[in-house]
C-alpha positions in Angstrom: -2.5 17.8 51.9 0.9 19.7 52.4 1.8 22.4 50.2 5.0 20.3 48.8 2.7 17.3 47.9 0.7 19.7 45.9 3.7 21.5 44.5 5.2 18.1 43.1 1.7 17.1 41.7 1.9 20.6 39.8 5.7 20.5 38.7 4.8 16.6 37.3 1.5 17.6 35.2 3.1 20.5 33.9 6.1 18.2 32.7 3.3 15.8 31.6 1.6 19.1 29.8 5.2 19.8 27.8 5.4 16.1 26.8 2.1 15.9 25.4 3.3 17.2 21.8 6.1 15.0 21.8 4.0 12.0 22.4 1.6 12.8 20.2 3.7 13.3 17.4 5.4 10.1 18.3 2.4 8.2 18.2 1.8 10.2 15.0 5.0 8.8 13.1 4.3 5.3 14.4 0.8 5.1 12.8 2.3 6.7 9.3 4.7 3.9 9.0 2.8 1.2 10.4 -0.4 2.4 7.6 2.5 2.4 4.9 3.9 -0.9 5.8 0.7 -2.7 5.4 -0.8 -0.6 2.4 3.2 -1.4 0.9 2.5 -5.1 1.3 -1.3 -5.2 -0.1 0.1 -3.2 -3.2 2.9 -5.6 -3.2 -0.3 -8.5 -2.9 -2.1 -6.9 -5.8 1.6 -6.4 -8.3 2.6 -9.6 -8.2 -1.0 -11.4 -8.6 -1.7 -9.2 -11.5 1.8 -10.0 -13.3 1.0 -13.7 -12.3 -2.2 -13.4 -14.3 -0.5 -11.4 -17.2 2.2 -13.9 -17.3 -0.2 -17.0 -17.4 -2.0 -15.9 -20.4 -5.7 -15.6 -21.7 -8.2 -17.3 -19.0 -5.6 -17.0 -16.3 -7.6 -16.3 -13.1 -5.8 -15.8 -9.4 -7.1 -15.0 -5.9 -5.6 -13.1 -3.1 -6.6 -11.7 0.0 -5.8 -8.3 0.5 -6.0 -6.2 3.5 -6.2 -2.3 3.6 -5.1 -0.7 6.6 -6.6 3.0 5.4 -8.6 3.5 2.9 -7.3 3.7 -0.6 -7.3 5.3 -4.1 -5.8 3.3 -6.9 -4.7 4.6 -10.3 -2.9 2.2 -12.8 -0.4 4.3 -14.9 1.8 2.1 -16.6 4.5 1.5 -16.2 3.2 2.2 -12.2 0.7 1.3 -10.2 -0.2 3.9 -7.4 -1.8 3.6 -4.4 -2.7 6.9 -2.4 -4.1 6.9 0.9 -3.7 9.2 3.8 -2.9 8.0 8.0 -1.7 10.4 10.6 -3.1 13.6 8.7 -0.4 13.0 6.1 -1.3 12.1 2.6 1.1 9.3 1.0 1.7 7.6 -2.6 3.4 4.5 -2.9 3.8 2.6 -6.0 5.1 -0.6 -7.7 6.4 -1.1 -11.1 3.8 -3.2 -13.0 4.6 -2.5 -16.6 0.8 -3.1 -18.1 -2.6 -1.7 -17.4 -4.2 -3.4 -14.4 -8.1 -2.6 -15.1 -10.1 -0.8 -13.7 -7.7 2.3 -14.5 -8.6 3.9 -11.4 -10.7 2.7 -8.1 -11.3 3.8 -4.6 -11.6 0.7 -1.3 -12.3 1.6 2.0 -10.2 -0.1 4.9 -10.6 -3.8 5.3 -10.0 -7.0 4.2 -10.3 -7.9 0.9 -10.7 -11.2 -1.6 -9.2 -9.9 -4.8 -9.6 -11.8 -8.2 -7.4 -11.5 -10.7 -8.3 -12.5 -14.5 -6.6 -12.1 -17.9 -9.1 -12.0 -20.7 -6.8 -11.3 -24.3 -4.0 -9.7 -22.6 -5.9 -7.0 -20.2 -5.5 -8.2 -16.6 -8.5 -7.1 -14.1 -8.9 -7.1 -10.9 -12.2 -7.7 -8.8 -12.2 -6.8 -5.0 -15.0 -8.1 -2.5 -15.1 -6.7 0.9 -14.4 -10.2 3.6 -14.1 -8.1 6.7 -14.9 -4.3 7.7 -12.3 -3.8 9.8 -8.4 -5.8 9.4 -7.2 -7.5 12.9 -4.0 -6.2 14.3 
């Protein structure tokens, strides 16, 4: 090899060196949003089947599937529901206005998809989560 072919193969990885961070926190940022997007909706899934149920009355009971992109803690504070979960070494809460207790008060799911039942037993709304799939597709 000539001595310019190896200098332009050192000037390119050390400009693919410096971008490194860049990308990385790029690809950082897009995982965030996309894990907050899709947690946004399931909370959004899991709101407005509970207030369904509550609405309905005693012996409501609704089902939803609900898909978890990270794994989750959820604490049910009225007038709020919270979710927390953490993606891209960044640790997020998101919440929706629910206005009554959703029972269990708090719980913790692991990523994946979920069939979530909704009942209404006297008033208090629960929820009941079984694991479908390990991993969500996409």
């Amino acid at each position: 090899m000539s001595v310019e072919l190896l200098l332009l193969l050192a000037v390119l990885f050390a400009f693919l060196l410096a971008l490194a961070p860049v990308i990385n926190k790029t690809r950082e940022a897009a995982e965030l949003a996309s894990s907050t997007k899709a947690n946004q909706i399931a909370l959004e899934t899991i709101a407005t089947n509970a207030r369904q149920s509550y609405l309905l009355g005693n012996g409501a009971q609704l089902e939803a599937k609900v898909v978890f992109k990270t794994d989750v803690a959820m604490n049910s504070a009225p007038p709020l529901l919270e979710m927390n979960f953490s993606s891209a070494s960044v640790s997020k809460t998101i919440s929706a206005d629910l206005g009554f207790e959703l029972l269990p008060l708090q719980f913790a799911l692991e990523k994946g998809v979920y069939r979530a039942v909704f009942s209404n037993s006297a008033g208090k709304v629960s929820a009941v989560f079984s694991r479908v799939e390990a991993q969500p597709q996409g």
